[in-house]
Backbone as JSON Lines, residues from 0, in Angstrom:
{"i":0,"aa":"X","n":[-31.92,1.1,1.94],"ca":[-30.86,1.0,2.9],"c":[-29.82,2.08,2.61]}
{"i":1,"aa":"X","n":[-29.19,2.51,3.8],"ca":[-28.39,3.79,3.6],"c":[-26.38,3.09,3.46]}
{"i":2,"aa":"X","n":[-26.01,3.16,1.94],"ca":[-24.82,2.82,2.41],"c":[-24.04,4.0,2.49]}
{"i":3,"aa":"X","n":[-23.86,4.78,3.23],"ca":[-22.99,6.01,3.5],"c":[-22.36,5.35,4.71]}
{"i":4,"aa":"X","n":[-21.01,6.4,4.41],"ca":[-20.05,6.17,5.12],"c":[-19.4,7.39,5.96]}
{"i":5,"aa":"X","n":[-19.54,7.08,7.29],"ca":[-19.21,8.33,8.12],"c":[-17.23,7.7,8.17]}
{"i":6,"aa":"X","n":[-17.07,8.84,9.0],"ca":[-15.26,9.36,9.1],"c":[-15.07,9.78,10.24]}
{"i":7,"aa":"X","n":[-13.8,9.14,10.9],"ca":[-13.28,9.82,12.39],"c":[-12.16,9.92,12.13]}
{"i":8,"aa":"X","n":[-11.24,10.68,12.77],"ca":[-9.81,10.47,12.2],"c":[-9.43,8.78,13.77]}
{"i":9,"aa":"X","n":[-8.29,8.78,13.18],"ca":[-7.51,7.33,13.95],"c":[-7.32,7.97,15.26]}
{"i":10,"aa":"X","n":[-7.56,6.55,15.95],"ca":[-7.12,6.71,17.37],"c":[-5.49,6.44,17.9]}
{"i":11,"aa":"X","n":[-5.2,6.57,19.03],"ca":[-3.71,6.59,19.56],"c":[-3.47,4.64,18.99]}
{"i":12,"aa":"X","n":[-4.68,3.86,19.78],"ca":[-4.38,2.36,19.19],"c":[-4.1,2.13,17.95]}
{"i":13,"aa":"X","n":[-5.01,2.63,17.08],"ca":[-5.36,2.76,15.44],"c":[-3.61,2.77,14.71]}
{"i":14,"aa":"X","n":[-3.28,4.2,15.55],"ca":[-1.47,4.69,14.91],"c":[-0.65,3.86,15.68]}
{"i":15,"aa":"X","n":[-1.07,3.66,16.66],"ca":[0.15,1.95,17.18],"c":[0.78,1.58,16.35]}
{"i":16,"aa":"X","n":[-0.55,0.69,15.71],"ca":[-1.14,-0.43,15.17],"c":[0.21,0.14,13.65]}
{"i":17,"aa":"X","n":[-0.27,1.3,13.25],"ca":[0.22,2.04,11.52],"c":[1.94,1.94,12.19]}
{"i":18,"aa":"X","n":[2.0,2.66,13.03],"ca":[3.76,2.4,13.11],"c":[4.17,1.5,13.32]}
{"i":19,"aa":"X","n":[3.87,0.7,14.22],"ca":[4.23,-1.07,14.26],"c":[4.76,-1.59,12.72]}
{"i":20,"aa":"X","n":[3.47,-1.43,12.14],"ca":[3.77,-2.14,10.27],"c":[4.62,-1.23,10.06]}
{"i":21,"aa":"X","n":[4.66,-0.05,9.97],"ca":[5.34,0.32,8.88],"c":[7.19,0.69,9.71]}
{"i":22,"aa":"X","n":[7.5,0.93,10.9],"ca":[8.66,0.79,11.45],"c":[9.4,-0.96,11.01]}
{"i":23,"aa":"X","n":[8.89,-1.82,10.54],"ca":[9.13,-3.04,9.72],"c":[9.41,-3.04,8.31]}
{"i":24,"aa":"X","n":[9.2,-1.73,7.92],"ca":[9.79,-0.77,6.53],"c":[10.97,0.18,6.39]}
{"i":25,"aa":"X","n":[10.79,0.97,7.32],"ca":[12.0,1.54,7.57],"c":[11.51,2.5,8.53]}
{"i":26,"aa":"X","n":[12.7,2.42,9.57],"ca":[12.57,3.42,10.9],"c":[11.87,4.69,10.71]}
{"i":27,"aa":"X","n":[12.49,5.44,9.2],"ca":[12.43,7.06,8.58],"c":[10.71,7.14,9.04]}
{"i":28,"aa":"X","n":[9.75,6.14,8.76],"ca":[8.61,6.56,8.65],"c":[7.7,7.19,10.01]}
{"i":29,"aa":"X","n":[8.37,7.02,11.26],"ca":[8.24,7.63,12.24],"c":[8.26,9.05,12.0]}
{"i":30,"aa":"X","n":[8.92,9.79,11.55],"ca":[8.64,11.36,11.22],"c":[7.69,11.73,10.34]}
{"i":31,"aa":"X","n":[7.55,10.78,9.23],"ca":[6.52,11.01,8.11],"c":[5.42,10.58,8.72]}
{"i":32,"aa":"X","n":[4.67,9.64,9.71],"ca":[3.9,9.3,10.53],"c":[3.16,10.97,11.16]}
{"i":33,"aa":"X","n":[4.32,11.38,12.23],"ca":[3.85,12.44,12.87],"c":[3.45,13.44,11.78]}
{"i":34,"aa":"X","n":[3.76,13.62,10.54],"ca":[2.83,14.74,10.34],"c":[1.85,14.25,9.06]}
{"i":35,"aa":"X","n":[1.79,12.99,9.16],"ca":[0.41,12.73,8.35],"c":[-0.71,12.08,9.57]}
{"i":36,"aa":"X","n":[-0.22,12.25,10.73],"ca":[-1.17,11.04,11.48],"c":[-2.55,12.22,11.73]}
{"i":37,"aa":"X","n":[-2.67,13.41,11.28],"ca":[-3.91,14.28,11.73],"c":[-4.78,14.44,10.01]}
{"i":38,"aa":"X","n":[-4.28,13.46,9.05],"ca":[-5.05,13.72,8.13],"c":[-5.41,11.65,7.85]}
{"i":39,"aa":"X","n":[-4.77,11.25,8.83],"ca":[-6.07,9.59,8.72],"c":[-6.72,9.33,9.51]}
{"i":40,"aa":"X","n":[-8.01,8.96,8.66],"ca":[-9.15,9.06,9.23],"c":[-9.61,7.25,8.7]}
{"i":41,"aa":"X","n":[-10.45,6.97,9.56],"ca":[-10.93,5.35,9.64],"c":[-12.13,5.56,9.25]}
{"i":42,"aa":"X","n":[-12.99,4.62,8.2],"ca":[-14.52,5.19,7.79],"c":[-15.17,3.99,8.53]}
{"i":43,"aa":"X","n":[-16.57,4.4,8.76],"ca":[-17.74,3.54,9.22],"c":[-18.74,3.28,8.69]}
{"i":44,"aa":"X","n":[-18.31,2.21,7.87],"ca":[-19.37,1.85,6.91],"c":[-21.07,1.9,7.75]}
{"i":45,"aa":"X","n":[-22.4,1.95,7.46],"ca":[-23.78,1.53,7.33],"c":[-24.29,0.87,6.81]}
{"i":46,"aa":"X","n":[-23.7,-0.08,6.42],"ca":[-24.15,-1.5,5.5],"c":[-23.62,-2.9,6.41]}
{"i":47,"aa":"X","n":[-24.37,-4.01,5.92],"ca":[-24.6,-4.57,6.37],"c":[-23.66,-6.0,5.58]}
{"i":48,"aa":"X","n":[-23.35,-5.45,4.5],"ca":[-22.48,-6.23,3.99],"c":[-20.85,-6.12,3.34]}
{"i":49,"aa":"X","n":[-20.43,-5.5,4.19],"ca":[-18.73,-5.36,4.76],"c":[-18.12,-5.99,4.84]}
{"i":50,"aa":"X","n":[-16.65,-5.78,5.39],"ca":[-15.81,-6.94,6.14],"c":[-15.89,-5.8,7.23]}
{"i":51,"aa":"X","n":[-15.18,-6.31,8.11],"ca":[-14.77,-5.78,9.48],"c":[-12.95,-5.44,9.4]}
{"i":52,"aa":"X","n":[-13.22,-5.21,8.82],"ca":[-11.57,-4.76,8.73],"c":[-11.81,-3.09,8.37]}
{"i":53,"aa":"X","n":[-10.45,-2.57,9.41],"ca":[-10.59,-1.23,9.37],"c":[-10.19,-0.48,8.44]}
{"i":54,"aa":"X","n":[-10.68,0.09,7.52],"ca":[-9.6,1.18,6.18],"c":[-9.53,2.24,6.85]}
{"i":55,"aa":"X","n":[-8.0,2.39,6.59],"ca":[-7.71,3.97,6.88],"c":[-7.39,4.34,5.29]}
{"i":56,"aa":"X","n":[-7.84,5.94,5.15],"ca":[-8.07,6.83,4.08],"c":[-6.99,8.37,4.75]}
{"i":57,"aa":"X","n":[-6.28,8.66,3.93],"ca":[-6.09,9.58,3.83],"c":[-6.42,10.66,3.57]}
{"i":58,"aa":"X","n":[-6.63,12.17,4.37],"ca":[-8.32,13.02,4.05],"c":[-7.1,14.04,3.78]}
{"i":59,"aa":"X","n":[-7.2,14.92,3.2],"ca":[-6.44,16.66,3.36],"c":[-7.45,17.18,3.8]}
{"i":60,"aa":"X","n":[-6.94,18.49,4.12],"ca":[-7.64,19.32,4.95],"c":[-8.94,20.14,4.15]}
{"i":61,"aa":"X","n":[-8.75,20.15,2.91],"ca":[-9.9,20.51,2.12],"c":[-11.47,19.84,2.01]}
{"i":62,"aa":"X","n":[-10.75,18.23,1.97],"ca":[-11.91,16.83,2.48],"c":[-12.35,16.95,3.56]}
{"i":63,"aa":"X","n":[-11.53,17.32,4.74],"ca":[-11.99,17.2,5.81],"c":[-12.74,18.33,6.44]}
{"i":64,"aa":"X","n":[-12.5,19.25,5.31],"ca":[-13.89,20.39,5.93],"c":[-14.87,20.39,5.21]}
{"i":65,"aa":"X","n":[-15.41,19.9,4.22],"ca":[-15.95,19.35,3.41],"c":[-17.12,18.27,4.38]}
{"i":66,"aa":"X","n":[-16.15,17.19,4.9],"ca":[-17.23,15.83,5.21],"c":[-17.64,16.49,7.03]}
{"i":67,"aa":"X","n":[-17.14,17.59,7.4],"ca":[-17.83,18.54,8.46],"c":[-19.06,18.83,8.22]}
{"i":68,"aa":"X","n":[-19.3,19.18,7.02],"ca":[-20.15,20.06,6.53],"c":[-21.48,19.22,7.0]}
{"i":69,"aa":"X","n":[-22.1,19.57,7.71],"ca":[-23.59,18.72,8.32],"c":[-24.53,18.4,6.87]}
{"i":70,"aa":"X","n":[-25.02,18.96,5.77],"ca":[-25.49,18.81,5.01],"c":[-25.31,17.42,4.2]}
{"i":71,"aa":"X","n":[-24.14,17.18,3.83],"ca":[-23.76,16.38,3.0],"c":[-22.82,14.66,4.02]}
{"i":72,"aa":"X","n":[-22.98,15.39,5.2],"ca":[-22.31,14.44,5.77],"c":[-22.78,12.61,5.74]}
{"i":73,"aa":"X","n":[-24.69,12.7,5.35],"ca":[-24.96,11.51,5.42],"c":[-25.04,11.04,4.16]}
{"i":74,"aa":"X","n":[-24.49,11.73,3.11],"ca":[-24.15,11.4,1.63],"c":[-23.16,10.72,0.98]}
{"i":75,"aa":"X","n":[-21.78,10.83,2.5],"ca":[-20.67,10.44,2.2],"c":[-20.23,8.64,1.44]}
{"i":76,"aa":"X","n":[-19.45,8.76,0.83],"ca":[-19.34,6.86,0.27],"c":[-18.41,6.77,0.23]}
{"i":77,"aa":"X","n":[-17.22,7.65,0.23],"ca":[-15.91,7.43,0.3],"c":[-15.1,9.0,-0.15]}
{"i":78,"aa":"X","n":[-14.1,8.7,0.3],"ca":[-13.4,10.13,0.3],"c":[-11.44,10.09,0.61]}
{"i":79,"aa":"X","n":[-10.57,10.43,0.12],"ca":[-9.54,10.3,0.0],"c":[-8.31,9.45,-0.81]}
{"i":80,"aa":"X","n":[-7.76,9.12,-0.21],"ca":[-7.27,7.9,-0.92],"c":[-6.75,6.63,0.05]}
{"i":81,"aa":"X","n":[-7.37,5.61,-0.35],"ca":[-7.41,4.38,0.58],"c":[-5.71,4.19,0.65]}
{"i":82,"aa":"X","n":[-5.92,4.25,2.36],"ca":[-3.86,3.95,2.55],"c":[-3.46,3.22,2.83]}
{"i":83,"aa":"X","n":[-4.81,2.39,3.31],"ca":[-4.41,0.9,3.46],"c":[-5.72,0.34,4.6]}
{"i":84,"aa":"X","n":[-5.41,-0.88,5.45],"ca":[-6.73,-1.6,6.11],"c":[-5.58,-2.37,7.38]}
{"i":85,"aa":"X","n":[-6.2,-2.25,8.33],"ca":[-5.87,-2.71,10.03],"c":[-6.58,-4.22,9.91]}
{"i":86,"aa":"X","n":[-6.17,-4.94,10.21],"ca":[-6.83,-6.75,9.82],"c":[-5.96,-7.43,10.56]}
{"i":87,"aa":"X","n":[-6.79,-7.84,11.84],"ca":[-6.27,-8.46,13.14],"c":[-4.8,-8.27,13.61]}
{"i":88,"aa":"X","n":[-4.99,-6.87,13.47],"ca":[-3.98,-5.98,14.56],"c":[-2.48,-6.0,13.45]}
{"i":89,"aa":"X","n":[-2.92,-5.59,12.54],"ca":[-1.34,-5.5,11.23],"c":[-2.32,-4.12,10.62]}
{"i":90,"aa":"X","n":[-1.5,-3.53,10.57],"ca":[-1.43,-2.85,9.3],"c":[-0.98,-2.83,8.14]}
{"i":91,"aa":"X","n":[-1.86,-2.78,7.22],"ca":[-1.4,-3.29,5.75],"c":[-1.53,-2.05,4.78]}
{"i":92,"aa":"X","n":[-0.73,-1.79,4.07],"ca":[-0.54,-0.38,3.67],"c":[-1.14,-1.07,1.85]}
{"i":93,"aa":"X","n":[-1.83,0.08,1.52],"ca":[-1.88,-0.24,0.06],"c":[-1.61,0.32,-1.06]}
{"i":94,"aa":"X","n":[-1.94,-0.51,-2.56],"ca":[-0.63,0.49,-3.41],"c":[-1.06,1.95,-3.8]}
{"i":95,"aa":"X","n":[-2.06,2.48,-3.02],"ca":[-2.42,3.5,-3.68],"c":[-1.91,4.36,-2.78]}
{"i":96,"aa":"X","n":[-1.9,4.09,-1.11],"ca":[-0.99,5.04,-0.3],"c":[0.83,5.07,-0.14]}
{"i":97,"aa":"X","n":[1.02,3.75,-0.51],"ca":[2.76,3.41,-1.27],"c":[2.47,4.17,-2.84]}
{"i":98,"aa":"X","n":[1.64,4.37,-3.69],"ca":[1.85,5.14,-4.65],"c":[2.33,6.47,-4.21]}
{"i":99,"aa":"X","n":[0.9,7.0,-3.5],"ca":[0.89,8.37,-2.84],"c":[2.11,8.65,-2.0]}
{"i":100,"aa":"X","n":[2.66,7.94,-1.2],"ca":[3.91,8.17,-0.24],"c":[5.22,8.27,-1.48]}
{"i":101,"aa":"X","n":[5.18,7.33,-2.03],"ca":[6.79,7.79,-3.14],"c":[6.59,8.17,-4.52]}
{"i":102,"aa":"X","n":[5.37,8.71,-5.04],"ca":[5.06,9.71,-6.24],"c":[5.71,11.34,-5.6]}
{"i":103,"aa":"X","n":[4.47,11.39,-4.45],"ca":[4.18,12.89,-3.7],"c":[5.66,13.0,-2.78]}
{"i":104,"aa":"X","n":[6.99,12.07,-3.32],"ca":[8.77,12.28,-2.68],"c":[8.45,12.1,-1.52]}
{"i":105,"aa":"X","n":[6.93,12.03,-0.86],"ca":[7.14,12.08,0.98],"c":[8.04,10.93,1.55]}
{"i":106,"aa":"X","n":[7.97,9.31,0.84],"ca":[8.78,8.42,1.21],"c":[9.16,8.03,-0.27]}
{"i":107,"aa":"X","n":[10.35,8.63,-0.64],"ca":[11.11,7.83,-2.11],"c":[11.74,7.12,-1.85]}
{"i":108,"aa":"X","n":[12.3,6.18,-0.45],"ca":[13.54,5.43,-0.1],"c":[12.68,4.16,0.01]}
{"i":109,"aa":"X","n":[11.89,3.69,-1.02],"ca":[11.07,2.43,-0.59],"c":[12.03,1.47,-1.58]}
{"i":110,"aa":"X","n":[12.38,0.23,-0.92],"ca":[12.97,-0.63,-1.66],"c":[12.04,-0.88,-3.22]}
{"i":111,"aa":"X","n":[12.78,-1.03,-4.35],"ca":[12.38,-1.0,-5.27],"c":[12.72,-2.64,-6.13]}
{"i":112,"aa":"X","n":[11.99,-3.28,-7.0],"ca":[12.17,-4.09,-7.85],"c":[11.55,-3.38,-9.44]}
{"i":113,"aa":"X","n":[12.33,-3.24,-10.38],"ca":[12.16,-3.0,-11.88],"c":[12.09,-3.93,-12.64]}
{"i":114,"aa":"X","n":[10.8,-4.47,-12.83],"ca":[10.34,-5.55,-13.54],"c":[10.2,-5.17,-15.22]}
{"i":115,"aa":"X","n":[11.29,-6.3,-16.1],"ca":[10.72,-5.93,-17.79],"c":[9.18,-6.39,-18.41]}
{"i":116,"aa":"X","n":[9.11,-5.92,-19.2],"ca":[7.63,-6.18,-19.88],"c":[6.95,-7.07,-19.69]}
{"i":117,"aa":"X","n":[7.71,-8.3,-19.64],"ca":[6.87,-9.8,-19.1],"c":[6.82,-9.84,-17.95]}
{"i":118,"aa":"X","n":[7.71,-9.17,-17.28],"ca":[7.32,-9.18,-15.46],"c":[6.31,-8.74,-14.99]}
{"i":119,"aa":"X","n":[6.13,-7.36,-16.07],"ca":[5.08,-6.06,-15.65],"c":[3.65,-7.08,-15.84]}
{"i":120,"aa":"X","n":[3.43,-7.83,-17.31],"ca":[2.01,-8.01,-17.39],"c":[1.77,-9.41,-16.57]}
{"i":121,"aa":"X","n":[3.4,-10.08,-16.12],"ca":[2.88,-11.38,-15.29],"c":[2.62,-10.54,-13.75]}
{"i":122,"aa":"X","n":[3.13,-9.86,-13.79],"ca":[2.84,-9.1,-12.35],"c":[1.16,-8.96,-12.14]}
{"i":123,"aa":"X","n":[1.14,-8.14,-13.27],"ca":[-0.37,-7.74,-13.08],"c":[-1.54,-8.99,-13.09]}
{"i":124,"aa":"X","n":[-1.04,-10.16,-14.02],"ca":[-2.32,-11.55,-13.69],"c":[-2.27,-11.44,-12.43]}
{"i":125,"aa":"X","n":[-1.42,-11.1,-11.22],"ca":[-1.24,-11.7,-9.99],"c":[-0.23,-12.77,-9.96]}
{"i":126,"aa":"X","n":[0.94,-12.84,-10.7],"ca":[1.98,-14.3,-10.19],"c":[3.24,-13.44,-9.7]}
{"i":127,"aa":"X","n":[3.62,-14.21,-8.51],"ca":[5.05,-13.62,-8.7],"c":[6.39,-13.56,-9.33]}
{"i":128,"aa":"X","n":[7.01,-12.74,-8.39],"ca":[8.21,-12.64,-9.3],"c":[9.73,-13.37,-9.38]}
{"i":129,"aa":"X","n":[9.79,-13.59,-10.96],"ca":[11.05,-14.65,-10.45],"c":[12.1,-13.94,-11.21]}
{"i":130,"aa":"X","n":[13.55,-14.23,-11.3],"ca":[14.44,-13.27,-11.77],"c":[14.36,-12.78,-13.3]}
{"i":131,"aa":"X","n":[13.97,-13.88,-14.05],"ca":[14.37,-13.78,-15.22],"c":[13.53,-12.56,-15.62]}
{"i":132,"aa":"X","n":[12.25,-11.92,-14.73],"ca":[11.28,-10.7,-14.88],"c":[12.09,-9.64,-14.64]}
{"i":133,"aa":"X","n":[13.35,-9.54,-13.56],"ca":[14.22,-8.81,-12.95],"c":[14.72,-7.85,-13.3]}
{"i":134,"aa":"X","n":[14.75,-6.73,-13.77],"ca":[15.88,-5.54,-14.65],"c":[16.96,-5.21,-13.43]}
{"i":135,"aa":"X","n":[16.1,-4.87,-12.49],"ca":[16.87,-4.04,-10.96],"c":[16.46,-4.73,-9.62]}
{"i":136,"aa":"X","n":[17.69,-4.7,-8.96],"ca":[16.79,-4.94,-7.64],"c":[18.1,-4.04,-6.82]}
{"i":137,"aa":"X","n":[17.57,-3.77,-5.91],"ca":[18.68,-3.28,-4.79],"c":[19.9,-3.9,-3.92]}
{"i":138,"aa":"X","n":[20.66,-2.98,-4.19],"ca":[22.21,-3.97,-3.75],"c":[22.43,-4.31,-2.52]}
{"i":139,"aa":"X","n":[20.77,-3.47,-1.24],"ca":[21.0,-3.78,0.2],"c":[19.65,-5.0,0.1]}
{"i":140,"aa":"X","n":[19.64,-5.57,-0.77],"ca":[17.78,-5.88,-0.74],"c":[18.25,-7.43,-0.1]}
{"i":141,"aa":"X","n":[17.45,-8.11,0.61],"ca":[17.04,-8.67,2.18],"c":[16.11,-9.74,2.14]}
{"i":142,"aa":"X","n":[16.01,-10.53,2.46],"ca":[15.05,-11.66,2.64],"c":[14.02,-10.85,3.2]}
{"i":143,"aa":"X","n":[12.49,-10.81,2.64],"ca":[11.59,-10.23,3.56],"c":[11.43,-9.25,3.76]}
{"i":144,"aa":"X","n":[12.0,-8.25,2.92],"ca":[12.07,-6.87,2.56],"c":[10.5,-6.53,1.91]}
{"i":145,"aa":"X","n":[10.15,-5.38,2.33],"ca":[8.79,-5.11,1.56],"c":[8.91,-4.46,0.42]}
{"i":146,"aa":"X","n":[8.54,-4.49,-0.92],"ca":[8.75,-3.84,-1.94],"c":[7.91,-3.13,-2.53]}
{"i":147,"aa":"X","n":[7.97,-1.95,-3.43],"ca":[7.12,-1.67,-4.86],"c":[8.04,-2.31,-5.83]}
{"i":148,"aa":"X","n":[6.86,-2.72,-6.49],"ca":[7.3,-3.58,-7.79],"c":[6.74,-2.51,-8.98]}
{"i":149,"aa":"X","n":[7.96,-2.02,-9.87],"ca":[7.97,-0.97,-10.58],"c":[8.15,-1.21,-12.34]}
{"i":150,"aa":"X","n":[7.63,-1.05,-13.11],"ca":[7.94,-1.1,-14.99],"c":[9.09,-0.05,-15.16]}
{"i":151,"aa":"X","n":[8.97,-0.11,-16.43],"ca":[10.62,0.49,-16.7],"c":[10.24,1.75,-16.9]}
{"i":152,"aa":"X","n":[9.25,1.95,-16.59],"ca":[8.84,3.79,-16.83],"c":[8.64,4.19,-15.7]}
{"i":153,"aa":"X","n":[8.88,3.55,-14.38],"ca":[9.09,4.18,-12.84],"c":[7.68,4.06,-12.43]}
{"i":154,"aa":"X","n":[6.47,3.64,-13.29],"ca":[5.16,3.27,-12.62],"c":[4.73,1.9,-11.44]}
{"i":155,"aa":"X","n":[3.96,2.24,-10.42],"ca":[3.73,1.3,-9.61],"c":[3.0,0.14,-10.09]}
{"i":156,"aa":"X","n":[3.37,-1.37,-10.21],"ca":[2.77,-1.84,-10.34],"c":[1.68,-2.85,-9.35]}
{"i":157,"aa":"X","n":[2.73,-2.74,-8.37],"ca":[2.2,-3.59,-7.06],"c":[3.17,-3.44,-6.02]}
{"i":158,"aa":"X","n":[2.96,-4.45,-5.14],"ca":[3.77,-4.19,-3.79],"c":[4.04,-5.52,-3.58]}
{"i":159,"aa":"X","n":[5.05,-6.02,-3.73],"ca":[5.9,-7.56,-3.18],"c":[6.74,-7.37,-1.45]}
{"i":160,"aa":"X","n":[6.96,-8.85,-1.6],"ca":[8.06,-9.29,-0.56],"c":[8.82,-10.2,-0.95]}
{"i":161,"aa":"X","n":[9.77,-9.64,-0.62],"ca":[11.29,-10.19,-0.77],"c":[11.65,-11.68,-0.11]}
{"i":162,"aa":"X","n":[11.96,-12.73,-1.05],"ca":[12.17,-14.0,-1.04],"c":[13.75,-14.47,-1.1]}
{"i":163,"aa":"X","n":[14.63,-13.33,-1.46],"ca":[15.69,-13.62,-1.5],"c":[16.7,-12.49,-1.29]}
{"i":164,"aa":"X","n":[17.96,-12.52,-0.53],"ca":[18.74,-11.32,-0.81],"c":[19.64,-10.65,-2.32]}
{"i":165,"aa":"X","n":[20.14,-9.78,-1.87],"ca":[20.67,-9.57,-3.24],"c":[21.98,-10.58,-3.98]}
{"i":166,"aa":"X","n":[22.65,-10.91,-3.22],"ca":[23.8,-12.14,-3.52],"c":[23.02,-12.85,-3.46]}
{"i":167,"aa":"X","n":[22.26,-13.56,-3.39],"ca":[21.5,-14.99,-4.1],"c":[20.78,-14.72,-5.36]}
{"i":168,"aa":"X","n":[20.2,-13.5,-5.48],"ca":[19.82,-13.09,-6.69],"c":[20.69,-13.43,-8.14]}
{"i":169,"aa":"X","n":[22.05,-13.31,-7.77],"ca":[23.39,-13.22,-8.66],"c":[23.39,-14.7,-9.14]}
{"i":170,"aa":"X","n":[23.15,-15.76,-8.14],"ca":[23.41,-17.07,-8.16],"c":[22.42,-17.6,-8.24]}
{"i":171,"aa":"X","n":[21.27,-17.12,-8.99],"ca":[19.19,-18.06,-9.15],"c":[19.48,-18.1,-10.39]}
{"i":172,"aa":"X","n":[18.66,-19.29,-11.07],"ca":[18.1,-19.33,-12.23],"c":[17.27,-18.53,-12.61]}
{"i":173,"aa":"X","n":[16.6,-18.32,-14.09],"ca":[15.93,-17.9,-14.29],"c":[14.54,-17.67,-13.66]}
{"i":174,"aa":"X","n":[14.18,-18.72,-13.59],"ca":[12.74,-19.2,-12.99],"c":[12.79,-19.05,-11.42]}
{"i":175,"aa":"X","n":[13.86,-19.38,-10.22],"ca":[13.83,-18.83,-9.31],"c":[12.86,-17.73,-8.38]}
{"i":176,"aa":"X","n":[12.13,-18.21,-7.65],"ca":[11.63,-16.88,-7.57],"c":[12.38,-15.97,-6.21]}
{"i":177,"aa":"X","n":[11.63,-14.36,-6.46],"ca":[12.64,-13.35,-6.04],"c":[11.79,-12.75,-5.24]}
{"i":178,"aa":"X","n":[10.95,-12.5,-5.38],"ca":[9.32,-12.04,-4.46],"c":[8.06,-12.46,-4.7]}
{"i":179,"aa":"X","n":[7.53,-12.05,-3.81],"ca":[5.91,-12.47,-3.44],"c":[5.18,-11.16,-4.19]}
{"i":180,"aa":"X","n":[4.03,-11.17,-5.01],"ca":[3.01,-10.29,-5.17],"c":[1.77,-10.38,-4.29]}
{"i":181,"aa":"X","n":[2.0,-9.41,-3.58],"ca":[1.15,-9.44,-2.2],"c":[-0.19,-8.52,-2.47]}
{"i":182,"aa":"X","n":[0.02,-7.84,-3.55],"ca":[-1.14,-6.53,-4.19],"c":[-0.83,-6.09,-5.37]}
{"i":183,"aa":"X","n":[-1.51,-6.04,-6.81],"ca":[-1.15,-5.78,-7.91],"c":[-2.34,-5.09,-8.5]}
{"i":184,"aa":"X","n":[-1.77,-3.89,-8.91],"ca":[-2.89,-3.41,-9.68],"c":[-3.93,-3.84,-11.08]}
{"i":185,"aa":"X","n":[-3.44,-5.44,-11.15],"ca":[-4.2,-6.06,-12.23],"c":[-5.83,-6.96,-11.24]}
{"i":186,"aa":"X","n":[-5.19,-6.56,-10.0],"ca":[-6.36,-6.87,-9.35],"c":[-8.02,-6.55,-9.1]}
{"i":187,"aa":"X","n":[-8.0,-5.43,-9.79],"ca":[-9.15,-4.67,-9.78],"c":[-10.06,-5.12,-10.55]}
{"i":188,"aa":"X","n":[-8.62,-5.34,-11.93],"ca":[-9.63,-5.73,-13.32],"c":[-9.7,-7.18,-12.86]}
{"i":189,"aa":"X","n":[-9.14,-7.82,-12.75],"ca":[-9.7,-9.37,-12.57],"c":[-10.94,-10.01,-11.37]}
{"i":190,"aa":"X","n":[-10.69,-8.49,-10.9],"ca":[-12.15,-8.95,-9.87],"c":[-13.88,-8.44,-10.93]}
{"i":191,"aa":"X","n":[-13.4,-7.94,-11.99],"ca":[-14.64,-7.35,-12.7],"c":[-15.38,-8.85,-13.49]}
């Protein structure tokens, strides 16, 4: 059986769909949109045992003349960096394209949480976060705010949502919780 994976870039619905979610982040990403929307591309799996949910991948222009190339095109298995997956009409961004967006400065204005050492490795089992994990949080930060959840060395650890604003933060207990871990990079290993 052939599991290769062909590539189209996104359709006008497809980027709806990407600005919808992510204008629920912050307005700014409408400009950063227009000039990444000609390097995502949606893959099509040939297997038979998938989900149906759409990944969009981020291609540069080097990849994308590359998976042109007729030779190698039915070789393909993956290519870029996964930016996230379309799953009954949401777009869900993931931490490797929230890595890629505020490593590569294209979006550094992403609300941030700075989790200490016990936050970082409870982060990564997958639990969320409650204050006493807390170092930083932002002084505009919002019920329902989308986050990167960050260690004290500015590394990504995952991507939360915001359970509380910042004045209630002041007034929680320890144990309180402060966000949701919605994606954590301890996820990979615990699926092994």
């Amino acid at each position: 059986m052939n599991d290769a994976t062909s590539f189209r870039q996104i359709n006008n619905i497809e980027l709806q769909i990407i600005i919808t979610s992510f204008i629920k982040i912050s307005a700014k990403f409408l400009a950063i949109l227009d000039n990444l929307k000609s390097k995502l591309y949606t893959s099509i799996k040939h297997s038979t045992n998938r989900t149906n949910y759409l990944s969009i991948y981020l291609i540069t222009d080097e990849q994308q003349n590359l998976l042109n190339e007729i030779n190698i095109r039915n070789k393909i298995y993956a290519t870029g960096v996964f930016f996230g997956l379309i799953k009954r009409g949401v777009f869900l961004l993931s931490i490797e394209g929230a890595e890629f967006l505020y490593v590569s400065n294209i979006f550094p204005d992403f609300k941030k949480l700075i989790l200490n050492e016990n936050g970082e490795k409870s982060t990564l089992y997958g639990n969320n976060i409650l204050k006493k994990m807390v170092l930083y949080s932002p002084i505009d930060l919002k019920k329902t705010d989308f986050l990167l959840l960050l260690n004290e060395n500015d590394e990504i650890l995952g991507l939360g949502f915001s359970q509380t604003n910042n004045e209630q933060i002041l007034d929680s207990k320890p144990s309180d919780l402060i966000a949701l871990n919605l994606s954590d990079k301890g996820y990979y290993l615990r699926q092994q």
